[in-house]
C-alpha positions in Angstrom: -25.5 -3.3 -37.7 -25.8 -6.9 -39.0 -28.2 -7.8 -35.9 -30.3 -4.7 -37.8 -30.2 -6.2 -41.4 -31.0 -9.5 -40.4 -34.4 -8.5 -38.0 -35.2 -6.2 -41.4 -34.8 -9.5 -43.2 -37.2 -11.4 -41.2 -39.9 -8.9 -40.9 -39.8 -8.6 -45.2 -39.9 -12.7 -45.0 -42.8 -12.7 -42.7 -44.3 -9.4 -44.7 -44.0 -11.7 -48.3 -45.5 -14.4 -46.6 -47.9 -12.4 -45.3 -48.6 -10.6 -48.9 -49.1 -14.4 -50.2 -52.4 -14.2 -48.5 -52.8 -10.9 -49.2 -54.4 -11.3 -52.6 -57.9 -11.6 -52.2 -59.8 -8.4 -51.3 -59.0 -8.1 -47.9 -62.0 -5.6 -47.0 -64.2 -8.2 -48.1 -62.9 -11.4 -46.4 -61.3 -9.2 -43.6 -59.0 -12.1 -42.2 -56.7 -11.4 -45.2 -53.4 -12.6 -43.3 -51.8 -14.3 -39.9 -49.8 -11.3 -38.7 -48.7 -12.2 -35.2 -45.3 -13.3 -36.3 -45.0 -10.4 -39.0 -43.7 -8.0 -36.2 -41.7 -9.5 -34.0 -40.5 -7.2 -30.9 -36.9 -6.5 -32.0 -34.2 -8.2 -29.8 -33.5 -6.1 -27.1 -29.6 -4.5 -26.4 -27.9 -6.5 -23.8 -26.9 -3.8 -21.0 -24.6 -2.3 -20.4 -22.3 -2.9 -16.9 -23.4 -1.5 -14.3 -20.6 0.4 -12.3 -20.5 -0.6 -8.3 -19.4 1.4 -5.9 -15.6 2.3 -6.2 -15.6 0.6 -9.6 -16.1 -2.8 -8.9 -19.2 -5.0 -9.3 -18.6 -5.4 -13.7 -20.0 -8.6 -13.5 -23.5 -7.4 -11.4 -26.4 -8.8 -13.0 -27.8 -6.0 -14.5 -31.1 -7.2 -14.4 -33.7 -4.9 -12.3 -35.7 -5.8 -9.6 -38.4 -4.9 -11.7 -37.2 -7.7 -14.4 -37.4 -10.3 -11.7 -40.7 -9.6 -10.8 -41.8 -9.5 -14.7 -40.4 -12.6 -14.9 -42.3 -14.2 -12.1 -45.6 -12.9 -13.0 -44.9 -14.7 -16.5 -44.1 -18.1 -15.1 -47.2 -18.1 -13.2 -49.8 -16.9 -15.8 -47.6 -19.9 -17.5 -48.5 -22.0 -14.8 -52.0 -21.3 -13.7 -54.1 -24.1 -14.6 -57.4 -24.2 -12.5 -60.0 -21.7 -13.3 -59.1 -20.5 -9.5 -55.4 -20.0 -10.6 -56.4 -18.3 -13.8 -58.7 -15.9 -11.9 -56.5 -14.9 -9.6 -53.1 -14.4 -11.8 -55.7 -12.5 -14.3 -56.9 -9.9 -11.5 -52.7 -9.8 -10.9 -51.9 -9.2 -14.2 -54.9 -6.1 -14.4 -53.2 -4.8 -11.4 -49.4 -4.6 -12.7 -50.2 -4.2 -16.6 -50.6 -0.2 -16.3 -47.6 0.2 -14.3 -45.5 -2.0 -17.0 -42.8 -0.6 -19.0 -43.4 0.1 -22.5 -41.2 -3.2 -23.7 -42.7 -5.4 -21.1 -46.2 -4.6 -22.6 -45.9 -5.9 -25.7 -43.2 -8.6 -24.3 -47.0 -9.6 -22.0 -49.4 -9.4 -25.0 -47.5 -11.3 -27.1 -47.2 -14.2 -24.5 -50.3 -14.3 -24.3 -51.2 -15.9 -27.5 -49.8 -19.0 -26.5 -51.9 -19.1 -23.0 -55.6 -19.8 -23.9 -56.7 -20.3 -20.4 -55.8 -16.2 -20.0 -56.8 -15.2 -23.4 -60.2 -16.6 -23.4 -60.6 -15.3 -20.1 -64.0 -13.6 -19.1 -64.7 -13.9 -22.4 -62.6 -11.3 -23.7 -63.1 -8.8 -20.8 -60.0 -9.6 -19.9 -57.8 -8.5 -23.4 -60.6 -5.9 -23.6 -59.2 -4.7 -20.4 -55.6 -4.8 -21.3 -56.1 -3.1 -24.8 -58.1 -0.7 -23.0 -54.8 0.6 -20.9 -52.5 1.3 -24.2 -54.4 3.7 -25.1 -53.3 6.8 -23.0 -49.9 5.1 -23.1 -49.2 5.1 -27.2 -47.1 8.2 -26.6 -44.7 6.0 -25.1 -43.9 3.1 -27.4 -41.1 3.2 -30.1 -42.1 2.4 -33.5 -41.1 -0.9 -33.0 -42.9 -1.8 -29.8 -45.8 0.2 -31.5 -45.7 -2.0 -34.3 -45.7 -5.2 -32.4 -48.5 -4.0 -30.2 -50.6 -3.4 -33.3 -49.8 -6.6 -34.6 -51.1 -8.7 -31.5 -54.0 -6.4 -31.2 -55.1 -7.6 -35.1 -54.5 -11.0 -34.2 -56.5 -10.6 -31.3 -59.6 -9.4 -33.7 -59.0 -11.1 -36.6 -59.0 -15.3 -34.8 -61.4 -17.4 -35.7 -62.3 -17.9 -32.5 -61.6 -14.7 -31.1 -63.7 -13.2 -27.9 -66.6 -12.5 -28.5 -67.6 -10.1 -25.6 -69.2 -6.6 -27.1 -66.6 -5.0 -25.1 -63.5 -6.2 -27.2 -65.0 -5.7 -30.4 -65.5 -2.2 -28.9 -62.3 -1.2 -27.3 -60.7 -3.0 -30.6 -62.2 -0.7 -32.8 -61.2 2.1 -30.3 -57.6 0.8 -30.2 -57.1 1.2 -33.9 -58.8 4.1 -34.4 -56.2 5.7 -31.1 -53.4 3.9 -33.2 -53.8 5.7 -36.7 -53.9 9.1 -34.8 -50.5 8.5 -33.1 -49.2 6.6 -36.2 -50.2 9.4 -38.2 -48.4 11.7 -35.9 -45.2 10.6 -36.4 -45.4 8.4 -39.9 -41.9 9.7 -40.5 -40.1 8.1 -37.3 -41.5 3.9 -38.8 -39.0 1.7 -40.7 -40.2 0.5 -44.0 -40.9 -2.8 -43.1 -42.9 -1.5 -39.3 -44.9 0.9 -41.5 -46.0 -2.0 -43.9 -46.8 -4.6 -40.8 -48.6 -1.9 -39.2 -50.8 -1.1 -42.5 -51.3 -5.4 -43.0 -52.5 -5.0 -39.3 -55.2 -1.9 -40.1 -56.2 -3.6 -43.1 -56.7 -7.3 -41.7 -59.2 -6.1 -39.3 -61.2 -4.0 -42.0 -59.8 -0.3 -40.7 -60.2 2.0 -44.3 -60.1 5.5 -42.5 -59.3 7.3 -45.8 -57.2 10.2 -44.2 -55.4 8.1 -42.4 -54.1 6.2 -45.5 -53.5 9.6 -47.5 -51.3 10.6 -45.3 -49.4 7.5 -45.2 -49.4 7.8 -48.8 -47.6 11.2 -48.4 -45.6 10.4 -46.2 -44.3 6.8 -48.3 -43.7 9.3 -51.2 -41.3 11.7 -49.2 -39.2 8.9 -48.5 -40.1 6.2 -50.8 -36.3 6.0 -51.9 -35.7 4.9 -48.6 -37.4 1.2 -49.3 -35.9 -1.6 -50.3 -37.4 -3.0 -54.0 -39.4 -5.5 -52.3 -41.0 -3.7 -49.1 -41.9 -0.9 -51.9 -43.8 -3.4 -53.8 -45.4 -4.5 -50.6 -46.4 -1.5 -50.0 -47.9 -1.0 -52.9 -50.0 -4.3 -53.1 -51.2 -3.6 -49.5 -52.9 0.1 -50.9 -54.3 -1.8 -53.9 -55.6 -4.5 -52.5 -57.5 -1.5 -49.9 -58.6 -0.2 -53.4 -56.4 2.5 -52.8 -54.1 5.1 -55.1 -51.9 7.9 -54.5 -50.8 9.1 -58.1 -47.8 10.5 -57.1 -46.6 7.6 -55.0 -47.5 5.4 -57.8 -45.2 7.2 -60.2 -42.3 7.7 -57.9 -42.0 4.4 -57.2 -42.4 3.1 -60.6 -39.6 5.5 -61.2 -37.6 4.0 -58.5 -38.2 0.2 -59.2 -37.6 0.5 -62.9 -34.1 1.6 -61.7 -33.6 -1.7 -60.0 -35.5 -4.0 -61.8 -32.7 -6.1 -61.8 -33.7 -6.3 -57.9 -37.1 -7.5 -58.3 -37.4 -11.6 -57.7 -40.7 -12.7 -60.0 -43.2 -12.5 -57.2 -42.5 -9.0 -56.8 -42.6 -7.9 -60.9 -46.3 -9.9 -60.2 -47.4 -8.0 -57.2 -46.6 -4.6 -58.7 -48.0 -5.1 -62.3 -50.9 -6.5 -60.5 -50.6 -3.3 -58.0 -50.9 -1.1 -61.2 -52.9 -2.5 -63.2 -55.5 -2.9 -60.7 -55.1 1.2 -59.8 -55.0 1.8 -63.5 -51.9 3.7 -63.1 -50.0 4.0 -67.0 -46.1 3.2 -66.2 -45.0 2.8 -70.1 -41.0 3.0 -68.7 -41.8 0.4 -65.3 -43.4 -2.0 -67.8 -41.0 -1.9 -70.6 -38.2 -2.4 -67.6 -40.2 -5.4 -65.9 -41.0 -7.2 -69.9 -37.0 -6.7 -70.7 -36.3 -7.9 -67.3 -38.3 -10.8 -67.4 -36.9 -11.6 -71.2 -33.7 -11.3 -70.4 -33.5 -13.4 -67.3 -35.5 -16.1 -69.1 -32.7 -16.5 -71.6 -29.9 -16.5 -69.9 -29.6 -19.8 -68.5 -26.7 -19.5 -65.7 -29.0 -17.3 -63.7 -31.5 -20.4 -63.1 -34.0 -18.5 -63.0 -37.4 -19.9 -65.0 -40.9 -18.3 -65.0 -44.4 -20.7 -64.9 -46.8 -20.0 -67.2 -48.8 -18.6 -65.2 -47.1 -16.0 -64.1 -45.9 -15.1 -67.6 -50.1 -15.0 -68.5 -50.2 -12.7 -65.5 -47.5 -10.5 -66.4 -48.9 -9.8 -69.9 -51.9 -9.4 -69.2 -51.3 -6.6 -66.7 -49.3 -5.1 -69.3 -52.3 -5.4 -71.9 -54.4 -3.7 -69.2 -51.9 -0.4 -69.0 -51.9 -0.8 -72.3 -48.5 -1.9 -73.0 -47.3 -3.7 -75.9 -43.8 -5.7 -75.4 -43.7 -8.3 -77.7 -40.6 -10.2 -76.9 -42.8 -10.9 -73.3 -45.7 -11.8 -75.1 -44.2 -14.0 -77.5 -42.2 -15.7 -74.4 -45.7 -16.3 -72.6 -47.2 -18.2 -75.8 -43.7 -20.2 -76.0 -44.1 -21.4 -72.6 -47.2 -22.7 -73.1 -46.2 -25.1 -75.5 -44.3 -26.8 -72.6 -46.8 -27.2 -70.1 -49.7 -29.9 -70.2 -51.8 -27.8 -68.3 -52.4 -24.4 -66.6 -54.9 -23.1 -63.9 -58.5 -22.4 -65.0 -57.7 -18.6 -63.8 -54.9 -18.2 -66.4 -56.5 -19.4 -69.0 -59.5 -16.8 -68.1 -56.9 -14.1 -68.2 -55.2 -15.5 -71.6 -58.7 -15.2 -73.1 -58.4 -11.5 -72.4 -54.9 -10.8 -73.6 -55.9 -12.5 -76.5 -58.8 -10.1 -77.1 -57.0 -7.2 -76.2 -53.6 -7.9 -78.9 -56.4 -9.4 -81.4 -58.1 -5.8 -80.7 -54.9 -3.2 -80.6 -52.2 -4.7 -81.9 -53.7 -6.9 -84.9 -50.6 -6.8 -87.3 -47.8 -7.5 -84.9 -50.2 -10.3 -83.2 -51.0 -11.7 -86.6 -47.2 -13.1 -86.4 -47.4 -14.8 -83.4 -51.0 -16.0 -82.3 -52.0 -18.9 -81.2 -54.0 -21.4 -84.4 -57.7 -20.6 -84.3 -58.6 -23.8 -82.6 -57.3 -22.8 -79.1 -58.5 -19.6 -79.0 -62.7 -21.5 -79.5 -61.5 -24.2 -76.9 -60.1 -20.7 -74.6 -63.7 -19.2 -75.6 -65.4 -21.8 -74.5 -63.7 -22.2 -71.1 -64.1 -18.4 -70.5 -67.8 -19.0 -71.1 -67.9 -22.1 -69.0 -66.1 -20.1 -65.8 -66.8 -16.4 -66.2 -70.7 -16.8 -65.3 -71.4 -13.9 -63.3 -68.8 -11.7 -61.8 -71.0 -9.9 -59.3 -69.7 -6.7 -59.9 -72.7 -4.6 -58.5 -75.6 -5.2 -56.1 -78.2 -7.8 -57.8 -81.1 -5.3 -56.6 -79.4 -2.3 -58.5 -78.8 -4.2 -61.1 -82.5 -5.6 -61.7 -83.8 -1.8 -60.6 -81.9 -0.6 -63.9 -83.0 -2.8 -66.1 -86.5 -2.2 -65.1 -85.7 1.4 -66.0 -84.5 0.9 -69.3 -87.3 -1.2 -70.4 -89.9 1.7 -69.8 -87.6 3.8 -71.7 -86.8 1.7 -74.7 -88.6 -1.0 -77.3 -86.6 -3.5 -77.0 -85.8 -7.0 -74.9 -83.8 -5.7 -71.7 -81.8 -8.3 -70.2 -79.0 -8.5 -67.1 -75.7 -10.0 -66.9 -75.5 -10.1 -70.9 -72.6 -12.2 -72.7 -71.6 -10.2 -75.8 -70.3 -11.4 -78.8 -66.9 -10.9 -77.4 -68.1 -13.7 -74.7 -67.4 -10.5 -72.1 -70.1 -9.8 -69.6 -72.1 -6.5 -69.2 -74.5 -5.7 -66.5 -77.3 -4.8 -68.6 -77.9 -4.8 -72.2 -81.4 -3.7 -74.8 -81.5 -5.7 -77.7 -83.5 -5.5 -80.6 -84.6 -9.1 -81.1 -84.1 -11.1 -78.3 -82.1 -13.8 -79.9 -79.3 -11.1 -80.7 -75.6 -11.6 -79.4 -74.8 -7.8 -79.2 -77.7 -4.5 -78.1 -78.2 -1.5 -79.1 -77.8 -0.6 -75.7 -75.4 -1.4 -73.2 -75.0 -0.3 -69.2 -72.4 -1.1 -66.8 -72.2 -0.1 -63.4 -69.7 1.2 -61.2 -69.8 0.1 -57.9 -67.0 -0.3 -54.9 -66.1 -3.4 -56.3 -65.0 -1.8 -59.5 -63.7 1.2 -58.9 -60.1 2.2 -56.8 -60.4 5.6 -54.3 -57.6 8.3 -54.4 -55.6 9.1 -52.2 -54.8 12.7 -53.7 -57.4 14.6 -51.8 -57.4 14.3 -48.1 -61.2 14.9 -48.3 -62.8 11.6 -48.4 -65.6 13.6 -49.7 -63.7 14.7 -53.1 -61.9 11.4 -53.3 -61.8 10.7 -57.2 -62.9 7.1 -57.9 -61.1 5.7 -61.0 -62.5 2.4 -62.6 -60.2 -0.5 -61.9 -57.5 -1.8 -65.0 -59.5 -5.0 -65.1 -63.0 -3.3 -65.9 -61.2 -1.3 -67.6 -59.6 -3.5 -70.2 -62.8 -5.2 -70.6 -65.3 -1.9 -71.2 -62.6 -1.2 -73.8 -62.9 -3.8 -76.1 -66.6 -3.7 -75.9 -65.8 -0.1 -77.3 -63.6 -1.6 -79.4 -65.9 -3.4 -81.5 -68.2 -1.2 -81.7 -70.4 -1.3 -79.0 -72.8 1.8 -77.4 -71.7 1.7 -73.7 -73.0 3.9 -70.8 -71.8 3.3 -67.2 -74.3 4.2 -64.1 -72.6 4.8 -60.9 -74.1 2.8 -58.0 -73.4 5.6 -55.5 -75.5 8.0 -57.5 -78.8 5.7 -58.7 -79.2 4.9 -54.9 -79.6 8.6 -54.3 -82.7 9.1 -56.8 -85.8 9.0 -54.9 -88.7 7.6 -57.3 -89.0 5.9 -60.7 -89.8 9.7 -62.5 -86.0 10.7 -60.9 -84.0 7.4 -62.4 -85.8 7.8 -65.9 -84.6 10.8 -66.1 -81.2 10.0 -65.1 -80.6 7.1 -67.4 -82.2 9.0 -70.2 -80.1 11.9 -70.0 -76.6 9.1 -69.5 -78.2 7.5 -73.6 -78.3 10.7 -74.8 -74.8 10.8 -75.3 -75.1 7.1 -77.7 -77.5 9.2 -80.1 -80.4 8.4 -81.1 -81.1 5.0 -79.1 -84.1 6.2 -77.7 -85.9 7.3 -81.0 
């Protein structure tokens, strides 16, 4: 009913809002997003009448004893205020909480948020202890109580100044670790928008099971058609920003949301170019939908509907990444420019590598339209200025290489090398030290570069495919004619001694030729 739509409607507000802050790598900062308000617990049905004896008694109450004494117990952990009170409505609570209803569970923990005299209660003992008494009780909660649980419980972990007691971290890990084996019992029974608040809640407090996700992965693939536009691209940006891919799921639901472009406000085009391009997943029809999309509603002028810059700059360039030419997008995204005074440092980083890539693959057609060689020294220079060192692999590793390669070649070996290209490489040999480009170059692959799959349910045959951005960037170096080899971080740390890695590295430049004579 409408009372359905508009709770749907809130949880996808509070979901985009929650995607906002989505964007950095959330296993890296792991307080990604605010998610206490992204699940609300639905409304709940007013009864029914109750029937009294011989018919009468319609207009009963139809409140339970049971609802009174909820209530009570509320107003007084609202009330207490010494640390006496608060002791002894705490110890009250731990008595009742097990014996609570499924609804007035979750209607509890989420009070509790706004009671910090109760939630920083022994503590954390105290939520430890309450957490601790879902667990047998999953089972029982609908995938909307289940969903609001999970939410509080990753608000819980996630806060700044959260408890610190050993035994909350403890039975919080426990908690979501209980919570993915019921979820992934019965994936089929969540909403779209519960199954995405649940995932922002795994992935805010750092959970990566990979079976876990693969089955969600199947399971959003059986009924991706089911999703709205939006909560599909949600979706989508929550697996990527996990470093996550399911192939299939990927191309069903470019499938589906090049159907409905027409659907897709700018934010969402951004989040799932920026979904695929990060994955590396080729979509020729999704992007050629999107670029038209985005062309068409630029020009027609009663829609009222404008794009920044900036997010034209990010739309090409995830469509030079899947390696995607739509020209009446690009030439749009240079048009724009011409209007603004300034854009962010960021964009221009990622205009300096559209420009490379057209300059590199689509020459004639770019010839046209580029931008006069001035601005593309002054983008130079700024990419030089603010892409310094984009950690993309463990320091230690990265020296440890190097040292390698200098016992294997003559040369002058050198670490986080700027090409001629002004792109980075992790290591590079060159033959006079003063050079701009080597006669060797290494990259490595590390978890910062590379995107798991989902495919497998093995974590132990997960493919690792190199991320769009890397991508884009290792294929321009190839582009101009570069010898590139790429070691994969997992694999040097398992070679024991300095005999085992010379041998590794000088079996990887074999494959350049002769770079070793």
């Amino acid at each position: 009913g409408p009372g359905g739509r508009r709770k749907a409607k809130t949880d996808d507000d509070a979901l985009q809002d929650m995607m906002m802050r989505l964007q950095g790598n959330v296993v890296q900062t792991k307080e990604a997003l605010s998610m206490a308000a992204a699940a609300p617990p639905p409304p709940r049905p007013p009864p029914g009448p109750r029937m009294g004896g011989m018919g009468m008694g319609l207009d009963e109450d139809p409140r339970t004893r049971s609802d009174y004494e909820f209530d009570s117990l509320v107003s007084r952990m609202q009330a207490a205020a010494s640390p006496d009170d608060v002791d002894n409505i705490g110890r009250e609570v731990l008595i009742r909480f097990p014996t609570l209803e499924p609804q007035k569970v979750v209607d509890m923990m989420s009070k509790l948020n706004s009671l910090p005299a109760l939630h920083g209660h022994q503590n954390g003992d105290f939520l430890a202890e309450l957490v601790r008494t879902t667990l047998p009780r999953m089972k029982e909660f609908t995938s909307s109580q289940f969903t609001s649980l999970t939410s509080t419980v990753a608000a819980w972990t996630r806060k700044p100044d959260r408890p610190r007691s050993s035994r909350f971290q403890e039975v919080s890990k426990g908690f979501f670790a209980a919570a993915s084996q019921d979820m992934g019992s019965r994936l089929m029974t969540f909403a779209p928008h519960e199954l995405n608040c649940c995932l922002a809640a795994f992935v805010s407090v750092g959970f990566s099971d990979h079976r876990f996700f693969a089955s969600v992965g199947r399971a959003a693939l059986a009924r991706h058609s089911s999703f709205a536009p939006v909560q599909l691209t949600a979706l989508l940006a929550i697996l990527s920003e996990m470093r996550l891919m399911h192939t299939d799921l990927f191309n069903a639901a470019g499938a589906f949301l090049s159907a409905r472009a027409r659907e897709l406000r700018p934010v969402d085009m951004i989040r799932v170019l920026r979904s695929f391009s990060k994955c590396g997943v080729q979509h020729p029809v999704l992007c050629k939908c999107v670029g038209d999309e985005v062309v068409n509603r630029s020009r027609d002028k009663s829609l009222g509907v404008s794009f920044k810059a900036e997010e034209l700059i990010e739309i090409c360039w995830a469509m030079c990444v899947l390696q995607q030419y739509h020209e009446a997008c690009f030439r749009l995204m240079f048009k724009s420019l011409e209007k603004v005074p300034t854009i962010t440092s960021d964009s221009l980083l990622l205009l300096y590598e559209l420009h490379m890539a057209l300059d590199a693959e689509h020459k004639e057609a770019y010839d046209r339209y580029k931008p006069e060689q001035f601005l593309v020294d002054a983008l130079e220079d700024h990419y030089k200025d603010n892409r310094k060192d984009e950690r993309r692999c463990s320091e230690k590793i990265r020296g440890d290489v190097a040292g390698v390669l200098k016992s294997l070649v003559e040369g002058s070996v050198h670490v986080n090398h700027r090409t001629s290209l002004s792109l980075l490489v992790d290591v590079v040999a060159l033959r006079k030290r003063s050079s701009s480009d080597g006669f060797i170059h290494v990259d490595l692959d590390s978890t910062v570069t590379t995107v798991r799959s989902l495919d497998q349910d093995d974590p132990a045959q997960a493919a690792l495919v190199v991320e769009g951005a890397v991508s884009l960037r290792r294929r321009l170096l190839a582009k101009t004619g570069l010898r590139l080899v790429t070691v994969r971080e997992s694999e040097w740390r398992e070679l024991d001694d300095s005999k085992d890695k010379r041998r590794y590295l000088r079996q990887l430049l074999s494959s350049l030729g002769d770079v070793l004579q």
